[in-house]
gemmi code that builds the backbone of each chain (N, CA, C; Angstrom):
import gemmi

chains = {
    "A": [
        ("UNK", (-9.895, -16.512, -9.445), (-9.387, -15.397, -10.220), (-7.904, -15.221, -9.898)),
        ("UNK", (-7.124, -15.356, -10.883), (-5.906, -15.219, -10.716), (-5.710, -13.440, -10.006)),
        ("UNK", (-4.427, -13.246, -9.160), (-4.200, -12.037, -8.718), (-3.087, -11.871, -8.821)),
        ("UNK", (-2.640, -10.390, -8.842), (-1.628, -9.541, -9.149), (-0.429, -10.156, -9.806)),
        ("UNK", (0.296, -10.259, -10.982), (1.729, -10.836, -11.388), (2.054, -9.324, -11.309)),
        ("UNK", (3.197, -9.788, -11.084), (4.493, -8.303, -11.174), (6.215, -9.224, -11.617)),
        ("UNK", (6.715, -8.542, -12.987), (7.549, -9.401, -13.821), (8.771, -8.438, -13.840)),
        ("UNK", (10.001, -8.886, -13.486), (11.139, -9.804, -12.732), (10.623, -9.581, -11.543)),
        ("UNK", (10.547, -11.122, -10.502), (10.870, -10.533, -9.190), (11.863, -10.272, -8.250)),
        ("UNK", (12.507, -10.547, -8.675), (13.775, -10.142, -8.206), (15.268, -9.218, -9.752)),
        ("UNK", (16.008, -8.116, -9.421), (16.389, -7.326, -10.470), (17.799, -7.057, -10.078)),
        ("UNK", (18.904, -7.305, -10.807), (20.179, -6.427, -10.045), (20.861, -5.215, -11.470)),
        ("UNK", (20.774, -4.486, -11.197), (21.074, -3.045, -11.886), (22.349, -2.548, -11.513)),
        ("UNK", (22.820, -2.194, -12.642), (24.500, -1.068, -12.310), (23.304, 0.401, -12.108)),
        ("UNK", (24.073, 1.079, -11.682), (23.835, 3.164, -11.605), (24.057, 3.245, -12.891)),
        ("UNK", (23.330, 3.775, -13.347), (23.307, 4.502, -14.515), (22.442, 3.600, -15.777)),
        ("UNK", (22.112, 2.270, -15.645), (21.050, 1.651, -16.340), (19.621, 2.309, -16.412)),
        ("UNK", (19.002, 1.401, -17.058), (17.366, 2.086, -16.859), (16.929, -0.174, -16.506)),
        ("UNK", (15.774, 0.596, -16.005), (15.026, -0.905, -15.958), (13.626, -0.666, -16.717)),
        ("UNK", (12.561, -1.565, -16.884), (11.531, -1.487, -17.062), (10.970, -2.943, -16.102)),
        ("UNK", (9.955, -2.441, -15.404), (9.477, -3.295, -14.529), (7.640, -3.335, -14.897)),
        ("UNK", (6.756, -4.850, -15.164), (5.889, -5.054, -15.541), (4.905, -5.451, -14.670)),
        ("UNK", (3.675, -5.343, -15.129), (2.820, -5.403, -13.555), (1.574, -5.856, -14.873)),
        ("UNK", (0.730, -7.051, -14.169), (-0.599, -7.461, -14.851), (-1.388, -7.482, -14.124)),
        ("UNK", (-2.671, -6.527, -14.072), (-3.324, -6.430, -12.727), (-4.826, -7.568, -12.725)),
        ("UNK", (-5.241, -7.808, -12.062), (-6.596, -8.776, -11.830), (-7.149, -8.783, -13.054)),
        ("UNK", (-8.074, -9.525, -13.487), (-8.813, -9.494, -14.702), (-10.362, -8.647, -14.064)),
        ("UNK", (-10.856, -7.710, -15.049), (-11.431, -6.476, -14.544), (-11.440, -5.348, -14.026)),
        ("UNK", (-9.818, -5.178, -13.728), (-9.813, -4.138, -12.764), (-8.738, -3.134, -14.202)),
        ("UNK", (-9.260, -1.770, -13.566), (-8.711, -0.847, -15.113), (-7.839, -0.027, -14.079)),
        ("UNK", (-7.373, 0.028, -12.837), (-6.730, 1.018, -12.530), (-5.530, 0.015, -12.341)),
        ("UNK", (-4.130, 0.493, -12.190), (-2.958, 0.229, -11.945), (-2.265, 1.386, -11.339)),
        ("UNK", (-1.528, 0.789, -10.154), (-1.016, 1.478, -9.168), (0.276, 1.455, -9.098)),
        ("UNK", (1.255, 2.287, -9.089), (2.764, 1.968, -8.292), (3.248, 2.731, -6.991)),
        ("UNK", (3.984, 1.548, -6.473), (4.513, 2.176, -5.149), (5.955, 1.885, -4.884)),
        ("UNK", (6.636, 2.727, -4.314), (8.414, 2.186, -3.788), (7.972, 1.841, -2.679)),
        ("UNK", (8.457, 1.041, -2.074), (8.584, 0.242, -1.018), (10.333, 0.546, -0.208)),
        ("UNK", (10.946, 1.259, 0.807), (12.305, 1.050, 1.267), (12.093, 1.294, 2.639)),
        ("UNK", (13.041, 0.709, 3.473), (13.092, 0.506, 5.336), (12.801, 1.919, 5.314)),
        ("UNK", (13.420, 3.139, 4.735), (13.142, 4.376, 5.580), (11.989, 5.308, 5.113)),
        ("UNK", (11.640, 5.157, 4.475), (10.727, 5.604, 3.470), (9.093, 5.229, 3.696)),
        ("UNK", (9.250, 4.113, 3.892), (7.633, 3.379, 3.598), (7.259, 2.975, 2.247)),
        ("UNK", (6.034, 2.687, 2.439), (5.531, 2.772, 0.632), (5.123, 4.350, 0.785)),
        ("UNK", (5.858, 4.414, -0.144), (5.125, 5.972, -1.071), (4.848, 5.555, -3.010)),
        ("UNK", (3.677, 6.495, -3.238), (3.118, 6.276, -4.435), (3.700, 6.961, -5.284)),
        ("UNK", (3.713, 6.170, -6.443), (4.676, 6.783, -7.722), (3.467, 7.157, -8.866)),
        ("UNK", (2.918, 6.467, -9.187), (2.007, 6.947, -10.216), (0.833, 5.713, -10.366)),
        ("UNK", (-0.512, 6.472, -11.028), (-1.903, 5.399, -10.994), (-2.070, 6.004, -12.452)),
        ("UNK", (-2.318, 4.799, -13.044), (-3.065, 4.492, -14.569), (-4.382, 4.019, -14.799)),
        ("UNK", (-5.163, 4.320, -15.534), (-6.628, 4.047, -15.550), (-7.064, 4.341, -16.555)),
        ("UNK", (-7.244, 3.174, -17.438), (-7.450, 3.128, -19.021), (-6.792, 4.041, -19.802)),
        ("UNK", (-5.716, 3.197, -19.661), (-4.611, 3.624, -20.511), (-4.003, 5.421, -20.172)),
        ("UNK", (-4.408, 5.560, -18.658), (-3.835, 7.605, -19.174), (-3.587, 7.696, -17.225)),
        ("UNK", (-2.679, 8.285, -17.109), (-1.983, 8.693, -15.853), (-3.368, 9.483, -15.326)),
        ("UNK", (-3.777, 8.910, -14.048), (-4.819, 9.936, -13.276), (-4.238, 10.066, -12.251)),
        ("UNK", (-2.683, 10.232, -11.451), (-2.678, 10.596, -10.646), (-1.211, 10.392, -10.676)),
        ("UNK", (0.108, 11.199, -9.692), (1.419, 10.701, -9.868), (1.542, 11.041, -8.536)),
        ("UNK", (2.753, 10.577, -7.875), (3.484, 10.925, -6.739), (4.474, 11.918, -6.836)),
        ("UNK", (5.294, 12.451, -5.937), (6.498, 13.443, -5.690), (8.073, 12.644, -6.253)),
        ("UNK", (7.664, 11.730, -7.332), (9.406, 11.171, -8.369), (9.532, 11.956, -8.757)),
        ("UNK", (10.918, 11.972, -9.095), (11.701, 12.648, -10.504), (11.416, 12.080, -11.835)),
        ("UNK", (11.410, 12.685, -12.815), (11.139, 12.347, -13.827), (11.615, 10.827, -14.605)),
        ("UNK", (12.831, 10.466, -13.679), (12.611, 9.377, -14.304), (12.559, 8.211, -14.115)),
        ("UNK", (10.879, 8.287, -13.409), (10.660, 7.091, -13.112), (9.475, 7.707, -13.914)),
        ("UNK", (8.846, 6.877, -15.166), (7.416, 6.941, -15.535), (6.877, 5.449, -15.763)),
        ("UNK", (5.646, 5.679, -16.377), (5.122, 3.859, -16.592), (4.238, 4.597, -17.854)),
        ("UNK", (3.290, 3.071, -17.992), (2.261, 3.413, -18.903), (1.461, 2.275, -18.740)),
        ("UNK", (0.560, 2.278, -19.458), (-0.664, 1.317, -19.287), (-1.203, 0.669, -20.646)),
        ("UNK", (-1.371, -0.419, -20.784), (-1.655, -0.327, -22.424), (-3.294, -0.967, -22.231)),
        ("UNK", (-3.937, -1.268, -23.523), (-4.916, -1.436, -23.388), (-6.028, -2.368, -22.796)),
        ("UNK", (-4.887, -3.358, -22.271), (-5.465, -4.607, -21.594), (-5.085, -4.500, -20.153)),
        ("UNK", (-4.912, -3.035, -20.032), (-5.082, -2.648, -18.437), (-3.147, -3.072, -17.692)),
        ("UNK", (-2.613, -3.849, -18.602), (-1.297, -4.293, -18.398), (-0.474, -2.906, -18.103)),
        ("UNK", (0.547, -3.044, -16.970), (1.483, -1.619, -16.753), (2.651, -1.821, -17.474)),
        ("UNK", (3.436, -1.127, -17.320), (4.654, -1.101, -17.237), (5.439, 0.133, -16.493)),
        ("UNK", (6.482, 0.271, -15.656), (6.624, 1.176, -14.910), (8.515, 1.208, -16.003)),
        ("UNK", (9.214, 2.666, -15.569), (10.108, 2.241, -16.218), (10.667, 3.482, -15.587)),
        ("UNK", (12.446, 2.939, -15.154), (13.324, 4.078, -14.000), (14.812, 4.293, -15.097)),
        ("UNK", (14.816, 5.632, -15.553), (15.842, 5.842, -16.005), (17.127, 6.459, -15.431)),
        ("UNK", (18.391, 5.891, -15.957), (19.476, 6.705, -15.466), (19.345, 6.087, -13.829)),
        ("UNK", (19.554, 4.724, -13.455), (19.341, 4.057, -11.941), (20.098, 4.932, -10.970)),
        ("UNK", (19.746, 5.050, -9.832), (20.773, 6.045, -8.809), (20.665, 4.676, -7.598)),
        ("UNK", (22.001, 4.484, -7.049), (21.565, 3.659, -5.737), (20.503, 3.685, -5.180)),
        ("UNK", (20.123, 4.889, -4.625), (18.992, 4.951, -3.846), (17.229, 4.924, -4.237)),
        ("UNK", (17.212, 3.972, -5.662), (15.864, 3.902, -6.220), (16.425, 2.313, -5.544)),
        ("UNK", (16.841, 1.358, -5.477), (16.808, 0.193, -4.809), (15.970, 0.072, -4.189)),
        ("UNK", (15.314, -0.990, -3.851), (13.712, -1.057, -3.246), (12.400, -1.951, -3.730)),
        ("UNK", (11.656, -2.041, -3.233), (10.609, -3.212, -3.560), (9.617, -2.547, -4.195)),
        ("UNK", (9.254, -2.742, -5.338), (8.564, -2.192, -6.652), (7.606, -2.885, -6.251)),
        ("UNK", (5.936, -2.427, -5.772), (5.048, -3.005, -5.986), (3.809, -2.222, -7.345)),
        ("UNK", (2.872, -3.242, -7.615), (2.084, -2.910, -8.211), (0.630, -2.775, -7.581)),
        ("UNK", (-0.586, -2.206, -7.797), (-1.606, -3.042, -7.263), (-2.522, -2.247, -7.996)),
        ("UNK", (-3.783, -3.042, -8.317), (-4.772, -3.266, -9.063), (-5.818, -2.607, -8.315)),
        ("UNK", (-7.112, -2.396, -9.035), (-8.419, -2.111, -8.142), (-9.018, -2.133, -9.484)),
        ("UNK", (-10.249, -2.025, -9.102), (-11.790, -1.574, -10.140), (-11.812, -0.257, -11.033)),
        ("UNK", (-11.205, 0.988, -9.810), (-10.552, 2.042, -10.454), (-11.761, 2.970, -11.012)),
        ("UNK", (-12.834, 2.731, -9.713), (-14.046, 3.626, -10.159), (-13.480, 5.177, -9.696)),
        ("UNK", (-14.393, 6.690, -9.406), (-13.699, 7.440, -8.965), (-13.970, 7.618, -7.343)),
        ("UNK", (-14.509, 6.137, -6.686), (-14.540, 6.252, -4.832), (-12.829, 5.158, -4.909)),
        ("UNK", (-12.404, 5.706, -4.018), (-11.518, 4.966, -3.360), (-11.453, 3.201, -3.017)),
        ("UNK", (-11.229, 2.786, -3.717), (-11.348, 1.293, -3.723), (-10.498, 0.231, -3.537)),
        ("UNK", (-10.807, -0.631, -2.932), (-9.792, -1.532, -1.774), (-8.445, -1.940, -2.625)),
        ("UNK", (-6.763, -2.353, -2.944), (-6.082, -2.307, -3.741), (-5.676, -3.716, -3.759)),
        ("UNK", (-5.595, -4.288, -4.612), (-5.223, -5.632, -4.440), (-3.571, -5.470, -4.806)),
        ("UNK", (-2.653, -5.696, -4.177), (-1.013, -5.494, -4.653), (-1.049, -6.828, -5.137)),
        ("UNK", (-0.020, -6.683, -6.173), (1.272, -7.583, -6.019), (2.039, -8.245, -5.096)),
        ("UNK", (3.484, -9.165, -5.977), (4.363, -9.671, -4.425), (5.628, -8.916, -4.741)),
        ("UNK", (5.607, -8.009, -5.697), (6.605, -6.840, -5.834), (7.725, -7.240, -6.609)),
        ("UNK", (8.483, -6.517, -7.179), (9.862, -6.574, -8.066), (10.826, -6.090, -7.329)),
        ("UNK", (11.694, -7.205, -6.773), (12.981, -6.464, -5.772), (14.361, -5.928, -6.492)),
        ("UNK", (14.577, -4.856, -6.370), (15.370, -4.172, -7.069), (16.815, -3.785, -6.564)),
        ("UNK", (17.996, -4.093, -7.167), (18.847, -4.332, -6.263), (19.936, -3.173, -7.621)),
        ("UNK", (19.781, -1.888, -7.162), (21.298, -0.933, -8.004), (22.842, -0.859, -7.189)),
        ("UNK", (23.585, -1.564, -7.565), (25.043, -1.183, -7.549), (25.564, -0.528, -8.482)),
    ],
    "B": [
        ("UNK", (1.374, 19.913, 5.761), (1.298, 18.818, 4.380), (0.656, 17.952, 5.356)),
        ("UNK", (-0.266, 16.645, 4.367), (-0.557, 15.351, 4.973), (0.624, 15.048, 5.505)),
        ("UNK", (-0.062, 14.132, 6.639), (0.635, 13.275, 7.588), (-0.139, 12.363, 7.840)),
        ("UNK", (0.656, 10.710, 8.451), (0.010, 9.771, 9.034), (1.085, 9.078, 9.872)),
        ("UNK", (0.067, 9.010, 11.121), (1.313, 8.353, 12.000), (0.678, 7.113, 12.415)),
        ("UNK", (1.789, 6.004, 12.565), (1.350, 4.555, 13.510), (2.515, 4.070, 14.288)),
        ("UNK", (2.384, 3.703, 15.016), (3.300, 3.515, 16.312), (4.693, 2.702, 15.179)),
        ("UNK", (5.651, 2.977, 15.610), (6.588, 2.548, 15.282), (7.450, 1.665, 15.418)),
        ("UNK", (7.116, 1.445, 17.152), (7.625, 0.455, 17.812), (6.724, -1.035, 17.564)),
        ("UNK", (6.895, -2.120, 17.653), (6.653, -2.957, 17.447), (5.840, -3.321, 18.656)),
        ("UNK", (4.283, -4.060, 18.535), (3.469, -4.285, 19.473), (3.884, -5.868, 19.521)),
        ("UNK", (4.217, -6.306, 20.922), (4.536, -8.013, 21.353), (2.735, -8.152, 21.775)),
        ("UNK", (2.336, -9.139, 21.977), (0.938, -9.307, 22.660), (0.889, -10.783, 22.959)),
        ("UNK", (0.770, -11.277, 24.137), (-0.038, -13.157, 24.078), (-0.742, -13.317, 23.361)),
        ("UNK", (-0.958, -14.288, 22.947), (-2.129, -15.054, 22.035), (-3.358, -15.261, 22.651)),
        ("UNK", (-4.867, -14.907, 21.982), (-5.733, -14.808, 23.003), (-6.334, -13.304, 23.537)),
        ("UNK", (-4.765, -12.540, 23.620), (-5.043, -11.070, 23.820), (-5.561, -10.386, 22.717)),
        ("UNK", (-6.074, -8.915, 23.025), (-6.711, -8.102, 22.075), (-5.853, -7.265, 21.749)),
        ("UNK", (-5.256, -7.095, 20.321), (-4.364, -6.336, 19.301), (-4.521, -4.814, 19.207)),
        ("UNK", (-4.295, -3.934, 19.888), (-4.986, -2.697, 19.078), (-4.204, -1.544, 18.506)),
        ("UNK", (-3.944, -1.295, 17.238), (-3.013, -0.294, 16.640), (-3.874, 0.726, 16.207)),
        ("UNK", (-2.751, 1.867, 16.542), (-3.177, 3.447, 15.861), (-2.777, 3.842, 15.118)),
        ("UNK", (-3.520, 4.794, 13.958), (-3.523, 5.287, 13.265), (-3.920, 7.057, 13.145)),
        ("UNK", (-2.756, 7.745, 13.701), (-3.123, 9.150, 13.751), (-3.286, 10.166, 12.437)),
        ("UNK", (-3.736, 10.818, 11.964), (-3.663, 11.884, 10.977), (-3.682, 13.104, 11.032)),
        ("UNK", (-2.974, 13.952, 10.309), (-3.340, 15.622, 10.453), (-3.327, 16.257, 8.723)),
        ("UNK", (-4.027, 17.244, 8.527), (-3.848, 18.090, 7.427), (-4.543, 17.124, 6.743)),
        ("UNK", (-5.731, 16.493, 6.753), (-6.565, 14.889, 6.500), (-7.695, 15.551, 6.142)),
        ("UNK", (-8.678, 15.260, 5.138), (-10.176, 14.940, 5.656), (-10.619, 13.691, 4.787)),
        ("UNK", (-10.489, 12.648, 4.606), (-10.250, 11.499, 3.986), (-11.623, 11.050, 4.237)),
        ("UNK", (-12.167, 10.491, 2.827), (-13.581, 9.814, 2.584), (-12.860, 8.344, 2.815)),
        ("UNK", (-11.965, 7.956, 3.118), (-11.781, 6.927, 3.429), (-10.734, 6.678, 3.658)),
        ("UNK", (-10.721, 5.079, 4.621), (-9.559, 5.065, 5.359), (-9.361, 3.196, 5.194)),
        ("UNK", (-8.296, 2.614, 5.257), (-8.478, 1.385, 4.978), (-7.074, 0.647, 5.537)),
        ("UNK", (-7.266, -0.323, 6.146), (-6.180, -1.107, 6.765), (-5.715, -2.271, 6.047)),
        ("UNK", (-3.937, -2.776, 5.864), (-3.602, -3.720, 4.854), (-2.676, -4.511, 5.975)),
        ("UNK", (-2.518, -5.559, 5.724), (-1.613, -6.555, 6.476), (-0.430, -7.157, 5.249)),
        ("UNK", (0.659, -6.827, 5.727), (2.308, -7.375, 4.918), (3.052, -8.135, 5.360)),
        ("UNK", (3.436, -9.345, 4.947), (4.041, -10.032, 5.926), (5.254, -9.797, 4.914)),
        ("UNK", (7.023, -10.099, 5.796), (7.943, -10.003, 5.164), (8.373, -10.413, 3.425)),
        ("UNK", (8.406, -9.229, 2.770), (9.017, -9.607, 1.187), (7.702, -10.105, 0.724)),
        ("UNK", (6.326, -9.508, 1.437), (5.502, -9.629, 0.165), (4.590, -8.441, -0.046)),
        ("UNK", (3.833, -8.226, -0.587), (2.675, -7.064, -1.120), (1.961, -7.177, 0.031)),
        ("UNK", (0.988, -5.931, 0.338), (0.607, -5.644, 1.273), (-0.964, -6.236, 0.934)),
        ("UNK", (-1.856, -7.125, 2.171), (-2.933, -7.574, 1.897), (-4.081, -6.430, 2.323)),
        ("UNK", (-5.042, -5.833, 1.631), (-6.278, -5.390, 1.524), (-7.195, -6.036, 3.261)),
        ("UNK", (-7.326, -5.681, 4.239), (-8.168, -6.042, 5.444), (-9.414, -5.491, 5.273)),
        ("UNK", (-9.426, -4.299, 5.732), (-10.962, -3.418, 5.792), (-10.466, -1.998, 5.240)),
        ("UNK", (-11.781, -1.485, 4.942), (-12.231, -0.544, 4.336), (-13.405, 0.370, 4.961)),
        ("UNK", (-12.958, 1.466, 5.837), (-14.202, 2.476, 6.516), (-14.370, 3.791, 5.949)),
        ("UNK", (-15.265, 4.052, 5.710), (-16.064, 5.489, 5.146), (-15.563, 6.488, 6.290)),
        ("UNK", (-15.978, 7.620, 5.847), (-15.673, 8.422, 7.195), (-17.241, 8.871, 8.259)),
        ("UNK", (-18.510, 8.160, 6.967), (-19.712, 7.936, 8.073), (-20.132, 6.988, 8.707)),
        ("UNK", (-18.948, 5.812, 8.525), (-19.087, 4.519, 9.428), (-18.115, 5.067, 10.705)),
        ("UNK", (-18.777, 4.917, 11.967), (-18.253, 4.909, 13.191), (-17.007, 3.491, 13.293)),
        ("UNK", (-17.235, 2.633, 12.760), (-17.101, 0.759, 13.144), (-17.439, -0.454, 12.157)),
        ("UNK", (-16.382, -0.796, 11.904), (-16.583, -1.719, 11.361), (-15.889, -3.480, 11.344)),
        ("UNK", (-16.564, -4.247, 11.043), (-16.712, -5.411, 11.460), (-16.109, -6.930, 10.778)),
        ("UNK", (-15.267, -7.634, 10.974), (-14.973, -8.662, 9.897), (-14.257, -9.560, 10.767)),
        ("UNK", (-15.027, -10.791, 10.818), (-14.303, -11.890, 11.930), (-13.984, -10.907, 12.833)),
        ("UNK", (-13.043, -11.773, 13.379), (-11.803, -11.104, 14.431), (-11.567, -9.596, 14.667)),
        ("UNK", (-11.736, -8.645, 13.371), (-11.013, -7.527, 12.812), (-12.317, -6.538, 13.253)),
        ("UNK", (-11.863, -5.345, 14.154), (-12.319, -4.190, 13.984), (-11.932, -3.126, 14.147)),
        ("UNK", (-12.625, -1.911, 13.364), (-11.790, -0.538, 12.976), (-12.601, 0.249, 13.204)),
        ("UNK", (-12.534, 1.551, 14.097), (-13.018, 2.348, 14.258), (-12.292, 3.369, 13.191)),
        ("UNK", (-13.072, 4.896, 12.932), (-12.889, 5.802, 12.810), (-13.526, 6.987, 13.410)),
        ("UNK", (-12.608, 7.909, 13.926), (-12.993, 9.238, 14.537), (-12.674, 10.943, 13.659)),
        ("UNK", (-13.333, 10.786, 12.833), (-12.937, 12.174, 11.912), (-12.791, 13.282, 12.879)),
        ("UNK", (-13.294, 13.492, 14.103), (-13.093, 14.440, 15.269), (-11.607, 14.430, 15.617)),
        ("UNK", (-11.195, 13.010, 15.871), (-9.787, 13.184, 16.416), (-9.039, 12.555, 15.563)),
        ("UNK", (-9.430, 12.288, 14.152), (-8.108, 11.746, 12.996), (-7.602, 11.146, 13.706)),
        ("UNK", (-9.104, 10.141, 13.836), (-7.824, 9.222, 14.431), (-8.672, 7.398, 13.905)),
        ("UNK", (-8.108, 6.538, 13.958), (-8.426, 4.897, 13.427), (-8.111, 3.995, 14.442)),
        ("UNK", (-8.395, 2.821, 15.288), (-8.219, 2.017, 16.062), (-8.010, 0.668, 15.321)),
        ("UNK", (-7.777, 0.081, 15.293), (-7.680, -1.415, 14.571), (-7.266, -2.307, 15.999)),
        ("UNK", (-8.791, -3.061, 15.814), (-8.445, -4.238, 16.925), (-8.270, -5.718, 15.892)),
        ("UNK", (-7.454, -6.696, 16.779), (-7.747, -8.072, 16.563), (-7.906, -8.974, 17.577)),
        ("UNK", (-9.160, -9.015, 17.936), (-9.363, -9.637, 19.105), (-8.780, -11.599, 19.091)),
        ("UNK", (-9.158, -11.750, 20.149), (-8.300, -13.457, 20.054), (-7.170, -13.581, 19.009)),
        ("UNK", (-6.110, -13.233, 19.481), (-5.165, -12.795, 18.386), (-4.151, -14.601, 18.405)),
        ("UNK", (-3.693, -14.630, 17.623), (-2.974, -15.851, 17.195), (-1.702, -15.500, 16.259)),
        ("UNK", (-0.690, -16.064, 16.951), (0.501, -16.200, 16.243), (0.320, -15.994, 14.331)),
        ("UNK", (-0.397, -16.291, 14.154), (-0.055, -16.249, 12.958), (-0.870, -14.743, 12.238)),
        ("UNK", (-0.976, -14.074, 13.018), (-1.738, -12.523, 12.834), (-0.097, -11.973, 12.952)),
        ("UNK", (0.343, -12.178, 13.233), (2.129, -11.374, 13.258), (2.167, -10.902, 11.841)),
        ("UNK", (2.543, -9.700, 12.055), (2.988, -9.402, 10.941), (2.700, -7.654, 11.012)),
        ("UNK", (3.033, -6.522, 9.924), (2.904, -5.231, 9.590), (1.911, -5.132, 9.324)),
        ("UNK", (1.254, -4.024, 10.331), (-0.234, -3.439, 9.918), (-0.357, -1.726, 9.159)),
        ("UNK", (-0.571, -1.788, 8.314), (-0.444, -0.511, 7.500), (-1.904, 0.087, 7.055)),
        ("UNK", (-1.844, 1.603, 7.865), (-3.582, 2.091, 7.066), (-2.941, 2.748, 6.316)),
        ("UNK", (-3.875, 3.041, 5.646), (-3.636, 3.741, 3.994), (-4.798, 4.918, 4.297)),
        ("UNK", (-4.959, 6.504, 3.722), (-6.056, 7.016, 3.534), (-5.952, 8.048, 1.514)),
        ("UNK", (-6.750, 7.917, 1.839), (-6.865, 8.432, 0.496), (-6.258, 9.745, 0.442)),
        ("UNK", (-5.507, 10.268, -1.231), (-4.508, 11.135, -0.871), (-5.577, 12.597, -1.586)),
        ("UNK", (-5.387, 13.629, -1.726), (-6.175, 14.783, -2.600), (-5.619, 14.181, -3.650)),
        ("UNK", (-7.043, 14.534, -4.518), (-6.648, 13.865, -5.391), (-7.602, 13.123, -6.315)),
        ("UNK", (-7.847, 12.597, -5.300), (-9.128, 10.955, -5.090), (-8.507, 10.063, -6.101)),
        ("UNK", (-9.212, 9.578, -7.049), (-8.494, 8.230, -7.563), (-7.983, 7.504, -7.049)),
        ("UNK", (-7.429, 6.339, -7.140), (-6.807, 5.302, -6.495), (-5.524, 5.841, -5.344)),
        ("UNK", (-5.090, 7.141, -5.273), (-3.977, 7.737, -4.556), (-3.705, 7.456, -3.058)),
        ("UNK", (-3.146, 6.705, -2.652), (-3.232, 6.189, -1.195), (-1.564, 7.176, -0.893)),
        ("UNK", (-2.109, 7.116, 0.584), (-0.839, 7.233, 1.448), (-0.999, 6.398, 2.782)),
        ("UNK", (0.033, 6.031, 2.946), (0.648, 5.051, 3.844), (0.815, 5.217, 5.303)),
        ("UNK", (0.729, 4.978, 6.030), (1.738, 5.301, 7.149), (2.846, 4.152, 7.311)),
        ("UNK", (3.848, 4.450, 8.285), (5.018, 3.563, 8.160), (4.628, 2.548, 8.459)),
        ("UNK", (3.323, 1.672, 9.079), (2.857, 0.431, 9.546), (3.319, 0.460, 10.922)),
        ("UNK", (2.921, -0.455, 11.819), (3.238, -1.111, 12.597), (3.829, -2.677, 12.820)),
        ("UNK", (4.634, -3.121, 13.577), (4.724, -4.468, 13.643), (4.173, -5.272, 14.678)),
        ("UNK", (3.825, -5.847, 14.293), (2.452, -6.838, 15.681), (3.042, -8.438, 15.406)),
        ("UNK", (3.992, -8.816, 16.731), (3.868, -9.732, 17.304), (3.401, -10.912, 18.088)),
        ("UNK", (2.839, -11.854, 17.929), (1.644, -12.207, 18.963), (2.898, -13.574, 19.275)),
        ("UNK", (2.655, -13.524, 20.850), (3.332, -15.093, 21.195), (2.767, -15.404, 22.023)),
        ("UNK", (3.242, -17.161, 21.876), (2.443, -18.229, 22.611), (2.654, -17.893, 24.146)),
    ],
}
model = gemmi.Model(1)
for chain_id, residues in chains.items():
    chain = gemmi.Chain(chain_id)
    for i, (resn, *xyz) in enumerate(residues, 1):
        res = gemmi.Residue()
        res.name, res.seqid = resn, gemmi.SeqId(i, " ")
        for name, pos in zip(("N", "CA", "C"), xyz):
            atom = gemmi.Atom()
            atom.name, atom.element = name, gemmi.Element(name[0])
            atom.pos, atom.b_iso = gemmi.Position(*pos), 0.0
            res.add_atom(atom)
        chain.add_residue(res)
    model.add_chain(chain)
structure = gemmi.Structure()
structure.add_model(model)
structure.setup_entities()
């Protein structure tokens, strides 16, 4: 079974762009996950999709949202770039029942704003 | 607010020796708790997965306690080998439920010859 793609992996951005960053999760699995990844930070969670509709978001600013389309495919998308969204964009997949279920990530979208 | 703590400092260990990282919590009551391994510039790998009515649990090498008394998680790797190096990160489930994890900052686990 193929696992996690996450599309550019590597990104370089001016401040003030937007990106859109893509994530294809396992075949079967309906939830989709995002996380920032930075040295001081940790991973912290940005938002979870699950057939097609946001069931859960993190503490971003508005403009970072995503969406999910019907083949479970993400897309995450950061408007108006600020230096400090730079960082390793992961995705990760699961089954996406409502118990807590093991996450299969991605190898992440590295994001580089000047 | 939630919290999760794991040692910060980086664990060195011989090879052979037994691995063991913590995982503290407060402001928690988590139906589950689950440990991931990251090695540099990639996604974090899925290890184990404990309930909060499993005491222990078991996989090769790999075991994880949980103590809902003292919020607290053990992660051993017994006969440890160089190539177990790498960031150990538990995750527990956030309010919420759904897929919502939170992190702690990981640990780094060294093993040398």
């Amino acid at each position: 079974k193929a696992g996690v793609t996450q599309t550019p992996r590597y990104l370089i951005k001016t401040r003030g762009q937007q990106v859109t960053l893509s994530c294809s999760p396992i075949s079967g699995h309906r939830s989709v996950s995002w996380y920032q990844q930075t040295p001081g930070q940790g991973l912290q969670f940005l938002f979870e999709y699950f057939s097609e509709t946001q069931r859960n978001k993190g503490n971003f600013p508005g403009r970072f949202s995503g969406r999910q389309f019907s083949n479970s495919r993400s897309e995450m998308n950061v408007s108006t770039l600020e230096l400090g969204d730079s960082a390793l964009y992961l995705c990760a997949s699961s089954f996406g029942g409502v118990q807590s279920y093991e996450q299969y990530f991605g190898p992440g979208t590295r994001l580089t704003v000047t | 607010s939630q919290k999760i703590e794991q040692n910060s400092e980086a664990l060195n260990i011989q090879e052979g020796k037994t691995a063991t990282l913590t995982c503290n919590y407060t402001n928690y009551s988590p139906a589950y708790l689950q440990w991931y391994r990251q090695d540099p510039g990639r996604g974090p790998v899925f290890l184990l997965l404990i309930r909060e009515n499993e005491k222990e649990k078991r996989k090769e090498r790999l075991k994880v306690t949980f103590d809902t008394t003292l919020k607290q998680s053990l992660f051993h790797i017994t006969a440890s080998q160089p190539a177990d190096s790498a960031t150990y990160l538990c995750a527990l489930e956030s309010t919420g439920g759904g897929n919502k994890l939170t992190f702690g900052t990981g640990t780094q686990l060294k093993v040398e010859l």
